[in-house]
Structures are given as structure tokens and as C-alpha cells.
C-alpha positions as CSV (number, residue, x, y, z in Angstrom):
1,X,-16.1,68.3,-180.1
2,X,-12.3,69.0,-180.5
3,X,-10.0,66.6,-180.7
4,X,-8.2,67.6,-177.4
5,X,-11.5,68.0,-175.6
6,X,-12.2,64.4,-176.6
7,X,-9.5,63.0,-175.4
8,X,-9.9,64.6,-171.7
9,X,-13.8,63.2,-172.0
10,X,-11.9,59.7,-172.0
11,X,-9.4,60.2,-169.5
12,X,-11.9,61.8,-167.0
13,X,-14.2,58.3,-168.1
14,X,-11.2,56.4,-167.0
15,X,-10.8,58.7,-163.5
16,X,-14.3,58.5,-162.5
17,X,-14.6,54.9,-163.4
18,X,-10.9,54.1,-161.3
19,X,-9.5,52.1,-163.8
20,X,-6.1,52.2,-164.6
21,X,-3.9,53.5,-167.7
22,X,-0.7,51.4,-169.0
23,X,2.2,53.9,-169.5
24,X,4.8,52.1,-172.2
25,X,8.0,53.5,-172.1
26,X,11.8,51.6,-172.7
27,X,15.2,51.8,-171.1
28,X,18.3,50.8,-173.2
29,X,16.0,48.3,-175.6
30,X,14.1,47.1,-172.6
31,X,10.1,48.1,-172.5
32,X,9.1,49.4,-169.5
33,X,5.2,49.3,-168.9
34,X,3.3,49.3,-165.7
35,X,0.1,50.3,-164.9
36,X,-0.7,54.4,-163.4
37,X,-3.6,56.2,-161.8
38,X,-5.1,59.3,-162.6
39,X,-4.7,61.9,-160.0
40,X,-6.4,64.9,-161.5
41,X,-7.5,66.3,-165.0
42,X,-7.4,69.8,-165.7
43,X,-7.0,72.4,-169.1
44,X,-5.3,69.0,-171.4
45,X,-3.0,68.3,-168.5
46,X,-3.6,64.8,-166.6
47,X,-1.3,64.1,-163.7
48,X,-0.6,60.3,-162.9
49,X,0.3,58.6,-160.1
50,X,3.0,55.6,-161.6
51,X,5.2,53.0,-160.5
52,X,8.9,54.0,-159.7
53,X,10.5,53.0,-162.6
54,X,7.8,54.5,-165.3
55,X,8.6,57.6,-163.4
56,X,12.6,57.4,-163.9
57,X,11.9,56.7,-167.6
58,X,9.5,59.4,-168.6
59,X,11.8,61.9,-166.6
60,X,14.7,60.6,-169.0
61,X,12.6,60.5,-172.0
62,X,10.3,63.6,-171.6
63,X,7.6,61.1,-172.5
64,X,5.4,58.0,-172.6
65,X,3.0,55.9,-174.4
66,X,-0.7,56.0,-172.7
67,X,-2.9,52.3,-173.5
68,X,-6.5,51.7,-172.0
69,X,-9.2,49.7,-173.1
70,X,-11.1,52.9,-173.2
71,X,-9.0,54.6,-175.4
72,X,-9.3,54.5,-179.1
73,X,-5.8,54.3,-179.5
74,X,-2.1,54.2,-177.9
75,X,-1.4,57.8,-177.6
76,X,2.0,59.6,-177.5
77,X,2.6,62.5,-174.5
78,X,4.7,64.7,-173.8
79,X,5.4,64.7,-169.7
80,X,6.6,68.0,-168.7
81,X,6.8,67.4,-165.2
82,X,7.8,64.3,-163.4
83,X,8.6,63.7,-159.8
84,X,10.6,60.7,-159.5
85,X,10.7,60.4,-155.8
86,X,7.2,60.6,-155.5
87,X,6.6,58.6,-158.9
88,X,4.1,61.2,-160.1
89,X,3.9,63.1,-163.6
90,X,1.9,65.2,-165.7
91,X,1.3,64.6,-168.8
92,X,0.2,66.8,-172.3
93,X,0.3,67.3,-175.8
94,X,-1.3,63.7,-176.6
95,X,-1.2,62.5,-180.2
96,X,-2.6,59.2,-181.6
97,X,-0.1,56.7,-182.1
98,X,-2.0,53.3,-183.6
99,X,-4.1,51.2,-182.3
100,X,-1.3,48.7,-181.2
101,X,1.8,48.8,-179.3
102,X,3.8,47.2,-181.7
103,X,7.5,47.1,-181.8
104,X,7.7,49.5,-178.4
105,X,7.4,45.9,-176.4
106,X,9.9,44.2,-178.1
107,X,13.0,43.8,-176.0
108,X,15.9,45.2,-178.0
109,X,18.8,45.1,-175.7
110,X,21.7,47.7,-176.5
111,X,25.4,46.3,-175.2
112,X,27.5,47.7,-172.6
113,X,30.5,48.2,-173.8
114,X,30.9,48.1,-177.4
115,X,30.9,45.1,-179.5
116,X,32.7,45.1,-183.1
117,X,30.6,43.2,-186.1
118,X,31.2,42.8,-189.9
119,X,29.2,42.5,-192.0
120,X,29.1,40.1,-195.5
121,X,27.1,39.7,-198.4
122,X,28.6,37.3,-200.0
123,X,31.0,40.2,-201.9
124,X,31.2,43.0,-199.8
125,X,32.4,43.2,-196.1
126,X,31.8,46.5,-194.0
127,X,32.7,46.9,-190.3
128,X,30.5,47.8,-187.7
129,X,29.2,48.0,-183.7
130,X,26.5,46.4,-182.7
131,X,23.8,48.8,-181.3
132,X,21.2,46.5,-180.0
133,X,20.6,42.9,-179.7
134,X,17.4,40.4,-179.6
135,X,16.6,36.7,-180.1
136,X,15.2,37.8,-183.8
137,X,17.1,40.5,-184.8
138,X,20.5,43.0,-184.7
139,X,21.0,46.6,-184.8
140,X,24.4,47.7,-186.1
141,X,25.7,50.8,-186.7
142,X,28.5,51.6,-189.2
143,X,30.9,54.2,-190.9
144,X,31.0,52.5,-193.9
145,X,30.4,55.1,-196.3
146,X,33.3,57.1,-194.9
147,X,35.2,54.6,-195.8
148,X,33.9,52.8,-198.9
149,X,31.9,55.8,-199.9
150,X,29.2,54.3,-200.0
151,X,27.0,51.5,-198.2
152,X,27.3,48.9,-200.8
153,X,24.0,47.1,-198.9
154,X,20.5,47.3,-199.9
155,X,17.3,46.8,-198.0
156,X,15.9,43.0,-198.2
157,X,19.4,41.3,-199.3
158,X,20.8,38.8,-197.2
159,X,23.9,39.2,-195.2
160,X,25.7,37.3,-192.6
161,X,26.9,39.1,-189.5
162,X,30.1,38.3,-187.5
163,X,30.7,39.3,-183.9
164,X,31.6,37.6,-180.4
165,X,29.6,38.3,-177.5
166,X,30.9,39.1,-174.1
167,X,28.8,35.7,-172.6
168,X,30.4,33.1,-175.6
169,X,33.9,32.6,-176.5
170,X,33.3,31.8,-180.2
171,X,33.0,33.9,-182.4
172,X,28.8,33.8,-183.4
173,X,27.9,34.3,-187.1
174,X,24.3,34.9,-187.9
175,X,22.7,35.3,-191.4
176,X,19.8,37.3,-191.5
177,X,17.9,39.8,-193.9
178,X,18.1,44.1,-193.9
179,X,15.0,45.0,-192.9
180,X,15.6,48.7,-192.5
181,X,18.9,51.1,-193.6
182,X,18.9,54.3,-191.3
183,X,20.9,57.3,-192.2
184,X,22.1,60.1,-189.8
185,X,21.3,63.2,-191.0
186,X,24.8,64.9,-191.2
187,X,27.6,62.4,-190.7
188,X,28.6,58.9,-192.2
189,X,26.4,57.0,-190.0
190,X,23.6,54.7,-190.7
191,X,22.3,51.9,-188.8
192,X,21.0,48.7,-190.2
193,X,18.4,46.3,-188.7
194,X,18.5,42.9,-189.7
195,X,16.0,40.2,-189.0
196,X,17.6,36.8,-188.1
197,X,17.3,33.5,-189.3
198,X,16.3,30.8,-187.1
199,X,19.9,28.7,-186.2
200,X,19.7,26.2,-183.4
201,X,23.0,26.3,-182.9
202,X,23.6,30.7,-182.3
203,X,20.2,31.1,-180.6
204,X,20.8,29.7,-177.3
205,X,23.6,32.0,-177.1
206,X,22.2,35.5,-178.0
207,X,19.0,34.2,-175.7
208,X,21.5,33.6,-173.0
209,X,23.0,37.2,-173.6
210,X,20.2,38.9,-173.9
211,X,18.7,37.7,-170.5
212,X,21.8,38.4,-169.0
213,X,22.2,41.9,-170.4
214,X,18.6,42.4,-169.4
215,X,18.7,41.6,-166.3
216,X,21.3,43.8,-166.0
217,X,19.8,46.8,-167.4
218,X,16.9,46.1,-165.1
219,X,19.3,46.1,-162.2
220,X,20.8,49.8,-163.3
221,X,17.8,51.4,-163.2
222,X,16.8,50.5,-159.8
223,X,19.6,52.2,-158.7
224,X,19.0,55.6,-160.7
């Protein structure tokens, strides 16, 4: 049996047994994942029924993440047709992604208005924006090679990280390790991730942010 004929053999299990399929997608760093019902399977296209705000996101996406318990895997698809008033979309194109969901459920949440950061090793200091935000962790972009010429950072050193959030008045430092050094393919960008230290004293106020920020990302896309 081909691959693709396979995976219609589990969706059309799914149908006829009327269980329902976990669609994982994520707005601005926040996951989005809701249960959706199969409406009809035909030629590798499956059309959904979904809740409202799946719908908004795969229509500003182009795609999802499918999960079921009678699926061997999460799988990536491509939805090429999504009616967000009547929260329906079809789906295609559906390549295995892992067994788990992983990282897609962490909430990541991405500021709204820019914040400035800088970054320290204990030598070096770059400046920066932060791009996302969580309880355990910081995204931030930078231009530092345009300006240094080079990044100066490696992956796994530590580094402390200095910024102010909106929801705090003093200015928050955080120490933390580079987990990951993006580059963007054609310009001076990359983006670092950094994993952050446990401190009782800065984690009550990037919780506080983040719930705050979250809420209102939440808020903004009920209104799209």
C-alpha cells in the first residue's frame, strides 16, 4: 500500500468511527489546538469541520499539525482551502512529523511593540530585540554582525540578558544558556534562543508578562 493511500485508510478509520482529530497550530508564540471533525475524504483531500479560531490560523498559516490516537504520527498538511466563517478546511499533502508534539505547545509569546535587549558574556556585549518570550526561555534577534562583523557568541556558553519589560519598571536581567544561533539567509540577522536559569526573583515578572501578553494575543484573534 502507498504511503498516501495509508494515510486516507486512517483518516477514513477515524470518520467512520466519529472520533475526533486535534489540529495544532500557533498565533504569535501561542499554540492553538482544538479538536475538528471529519467531513468527507476524497482523492488525499480530507475536509474538516474546526473550531473558529483553528480556522483563522490555518487560513494565516496555509497549514496545521493533525494528532489522533489512531494515527502513527503528528502529521504536517498543507490546507489549501479554508473557510473561516464557516470554520471548515481542507486539507493535503500530509507528511509525518514525529511521534510527539514537542515544542509546537510551548507558549512562546512574541512582544507588541518592540523591546531592546543586550546581551553579555562576561566580555562581549551585543544589542538586540527581543523576539519572543517564555517562563524558560528568550528569543532575540540581532544585527550584531553588521556591526561587530561577526557574532562573537557560541552555542552552549552562558550569557546574561538585559531588557525591561513593558509590565515591570526595573530593568530585568536574566542569565541563561544559547541553545540555538539562527542565521537569515541573506542579511545580518540571526536569532538566538537562550534557555533561562531558574531566578526567584525575575520569574514572577516574565510569568506575569507573559500571561498578560497572552491573554492579549488571545483577545486579538477573536476579533480577526
Amino acid at each position: 500500500m502507498k504511503p498516501l493511500d495509508d494515510i486516507m485508510k486512517r483518516f477514513e478509520e477515524i470518520a467512520a468511527q466519529e472520533k475526533p482529530i486535534r489540529l495544532i497550530n500557533a498565533y504569535r508564540g501561542i499554540p492553538i489546538a482544538y479538536d475538528s471533525s471529519i467531513v468527507t475524504i476524497n482523492q488525499g483531500y480530507v475536509a474538516l469541520k474546526a473550531h473558529p479560531y483553528q480556522a483563522t490560523c490555518m487560513a494565516l498559516e496555509g497549514k496545521t499539525h493533525v494528532q489522533s490516537d489512531l494515527l502513527p504520527e503528528v502529521y504536517r498538511a498543507k490546507a489549501v482551502a479554508v473557510d473561516v466563517l464557516k470554520s471548515q478546511a481542507i486539507l493535503t499533502e500530509f507528511t509525518g512529523a514525529g511521534t510527539t508534539v514537542g515544542h509546537r505547545m510551548n507558549v512562546r509569546v512574541q512582544p507588541r511593540e518592540p523591546i531592546d535587549a543586550e546581551i553579555y558574556d562576561g566580555e562581549h556585549r551585543i544589542p538586540g530585540k527581543l523576539a519572543d518570550i517564555s517562563p524558560g526561555g528568550l528569543g532575540v534577534f540581532t544585527f550584531a554582525t553588521y556591526i561587530y562583523g561577526d557574532l562573537t557568541f557560541q552555542k552552549g556558553i552562558k550569557v546574561f540578558i538585559d531588557f525591561r519589560l513593558p509590565t515591570s519598571e526595573p530593568m530585568i536581567r536574566c542569565q541563561g544558556r544559547i541553545t540555538s544561533m539562527v542565521h537569515q539567509p541573506g542579511t545580518f540577522l540571526h536569532r538566538l534562543g537562550v534557555q533561562i536559569i531558574a531566578n526567584s526573583t525575575t520569574d514572577p515578572m516574565l510569568h506575569q508578562y507573559v500571561a498578560v501578553r497572552q491573554e492579549e494575543i488571545l483577545d486579538e484573534l477573536k476579533r480577526i
